[in-house]
N, C-alpha and C positions, 0 to 999 in steps of 0.2 A: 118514567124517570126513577132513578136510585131515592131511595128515601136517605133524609140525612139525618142519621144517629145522633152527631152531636149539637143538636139542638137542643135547649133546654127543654123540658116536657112539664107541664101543668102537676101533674099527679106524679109528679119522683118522690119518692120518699127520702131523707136526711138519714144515714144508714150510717153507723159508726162499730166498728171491730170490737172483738171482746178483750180485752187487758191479758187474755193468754194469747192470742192469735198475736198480737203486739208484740210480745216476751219471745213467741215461736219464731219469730222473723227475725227479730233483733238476733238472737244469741245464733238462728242458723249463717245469719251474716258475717260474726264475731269470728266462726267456727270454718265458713270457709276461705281458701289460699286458693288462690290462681296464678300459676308459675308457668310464665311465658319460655319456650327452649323453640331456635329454630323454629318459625311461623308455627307453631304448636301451641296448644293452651291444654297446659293439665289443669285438672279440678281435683281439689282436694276437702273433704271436711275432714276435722281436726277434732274426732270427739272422742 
């Protein structure tokens, strides 16, 4: 049988980001544009 991943597991650890990886995400969110033309998806970051 597949074992199933999302089970919760006894021994996980409670893991939280660093306040830069946070900043890193946010502002590349900020930065990028996705402009839909004719079934088409451009990407754009805007730095």
């Amino acid at each position: 049988m597949a074992k199933i991943y999302s089970e919760n597991s006894k021994n996980a650890k409670k893991m939280n980001p660093k306040d830069e990886t946070i900043s890193f995400i946010l502002n590349y969110s900020k930065a990028l544009s996705v402009i839909n033309y004719k079934k088409m998806k451009f990407e754009a970051l805007l730095n």
